[in-house]
N, C-alpha and C positions, 0 to 999 in steps of 0.2 A: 145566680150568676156571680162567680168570682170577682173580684178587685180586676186581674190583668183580665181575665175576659170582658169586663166592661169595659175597661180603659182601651184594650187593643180593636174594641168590637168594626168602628169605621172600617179601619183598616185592613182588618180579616173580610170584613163584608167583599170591600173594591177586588182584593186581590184573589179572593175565591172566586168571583166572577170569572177572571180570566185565568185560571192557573188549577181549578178546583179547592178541596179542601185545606184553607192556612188556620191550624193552631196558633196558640202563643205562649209561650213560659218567662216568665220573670226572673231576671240578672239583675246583676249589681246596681244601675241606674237605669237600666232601659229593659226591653222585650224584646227575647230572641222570636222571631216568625219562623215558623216550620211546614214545608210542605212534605208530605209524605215522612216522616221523622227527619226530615234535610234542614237543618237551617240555611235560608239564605236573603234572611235580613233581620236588622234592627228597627224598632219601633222607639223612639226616642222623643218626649215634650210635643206630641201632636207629627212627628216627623220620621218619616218611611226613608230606611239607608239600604241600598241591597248589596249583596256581596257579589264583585266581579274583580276579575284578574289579568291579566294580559291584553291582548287586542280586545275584549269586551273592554274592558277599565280604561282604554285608551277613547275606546267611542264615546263611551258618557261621558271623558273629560272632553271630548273634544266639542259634544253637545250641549257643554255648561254644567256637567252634573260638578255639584263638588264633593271632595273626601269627608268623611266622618270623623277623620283627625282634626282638619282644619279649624273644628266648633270648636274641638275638646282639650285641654291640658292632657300634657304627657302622661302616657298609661303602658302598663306592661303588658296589657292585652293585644293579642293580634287583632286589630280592627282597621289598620289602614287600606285595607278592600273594601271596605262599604263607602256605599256613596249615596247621596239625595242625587235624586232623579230632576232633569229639569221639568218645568211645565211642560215644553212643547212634547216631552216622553210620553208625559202619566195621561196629557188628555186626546194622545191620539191612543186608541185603547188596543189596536192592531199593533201596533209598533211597540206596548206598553207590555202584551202578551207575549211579546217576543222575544225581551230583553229578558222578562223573567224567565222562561224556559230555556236562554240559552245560558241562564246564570246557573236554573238548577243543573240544566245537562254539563256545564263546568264545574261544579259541585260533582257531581255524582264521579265523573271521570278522574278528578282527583284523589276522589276516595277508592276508587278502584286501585289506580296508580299507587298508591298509598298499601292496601292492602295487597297489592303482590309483590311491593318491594319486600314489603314485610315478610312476605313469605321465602324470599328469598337468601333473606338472615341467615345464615349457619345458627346459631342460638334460639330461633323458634323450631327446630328440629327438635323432636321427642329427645330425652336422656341429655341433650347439651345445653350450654351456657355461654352467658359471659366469656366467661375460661377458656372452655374451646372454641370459640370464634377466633379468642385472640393468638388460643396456639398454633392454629392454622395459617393465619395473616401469618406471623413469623416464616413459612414455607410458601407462601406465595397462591394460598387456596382463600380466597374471598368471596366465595358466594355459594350457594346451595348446587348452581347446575357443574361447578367445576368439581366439587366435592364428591355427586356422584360419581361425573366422568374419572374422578380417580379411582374412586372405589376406598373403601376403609383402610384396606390391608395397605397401598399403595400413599394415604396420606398420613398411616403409621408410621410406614418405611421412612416417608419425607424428613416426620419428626427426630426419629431416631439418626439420622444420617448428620441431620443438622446437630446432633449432641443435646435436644432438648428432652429434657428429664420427662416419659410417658412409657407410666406401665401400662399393665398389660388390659387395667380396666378401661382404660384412657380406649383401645381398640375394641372394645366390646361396647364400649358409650357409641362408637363411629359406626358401627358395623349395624349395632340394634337402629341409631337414629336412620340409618338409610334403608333399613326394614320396615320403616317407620313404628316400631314396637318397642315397650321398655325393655333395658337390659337386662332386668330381671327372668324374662319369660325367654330367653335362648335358654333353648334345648343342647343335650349334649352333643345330640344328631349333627346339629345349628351349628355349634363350634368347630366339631369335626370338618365337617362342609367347609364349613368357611376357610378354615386353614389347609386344605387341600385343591381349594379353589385355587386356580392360577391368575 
């Protein structure tokens, strides 16, 4: 048995009870807790913090939990979501089960949230960057679904119109990222098309 498997063990025991399986990994002063690879709490000096945010974060304040900052000296960690649980939480074990689960399902949903913004980036498109996100902002194209609706050859035009300096690779980086394929592999067929396309 490891150092943090021993140290964390109480508290992996209580909360797999009600939640299933909690790991633990070792941070800086404390233990991240994980269910399902989700962190959603710290294990701290004998002391369980779980991560909540908005209307959950308002209930445990409002049922005595307190913040995880409160203990701590100033840090540049995001940790002001975790909280100690009051008594009257952890030993009704129905009510205990519940808090957890509706911390990981806020958990999960943010990471969801997270990863579609993400996907929405102009810059996680294949073939573009940085660069071209920001040459696009300059014409008024800020997200993936507008950038379709233009089409490549049309948020070309944009640039050009505006007097911003894009050759002609700059339209073939647009054109492959919304084939979602590298620019390399258009075909001549590919270019043709494309520039007879209206």
């Amino acid at each position: 048995m490891t150092k943090t498997e021993k140290e964390t063990l109480e508290i992996r025991k209580i909360l797999s009870e009600l939640i299933g399986e909690v790991t633990a990994k070792g941070l800086f002063a404390s233990y991240g807790l994980f269910h399902e690879k989700i962190m959603f709490g710290l294990y701290q000096n004998n002391v369980f913090y779980l991560k909540a945010e908005g209307d959950l974060a308002l209930f445990l304040e409002s049922q005595g939990a307190a913040s995880y900052l409160a203990k701590q000296a100033p840090s540049k960690l995001n940790i002001s979501s975790y909280y100690r649980l009051p008594r009257k939480i952890t030993s009704d074990k129905s009510l205990y089960k519940q808090i957890l689960e509706q911390s990981l399902r806020q958990i999960k949903d943010q990471k969801r949230a997270e990863a579609l913004a993400k996907k929405n980036r102009i810059k996680e498109l294949p073939n573009l960057s940085i660069k071209h996100e920001r040459l696009l902002e300059k014409v008024e194209i800020y997200d993936v679904a507008t950038f379709q609706a233009l089409g490549a050859k049309n948020a070309y035009i944009r640039l050009k119109k505006k007097g911003i300096t894009a050759d002609i690779g700059i339209f073939w980086a647009f054109h492959a990222a919304l084939e979602n394929k590298n620019v390399n592999l258009i075909t001549v067929a590919e270019k043709q098309q494309a520039f007879s396309a209206s």
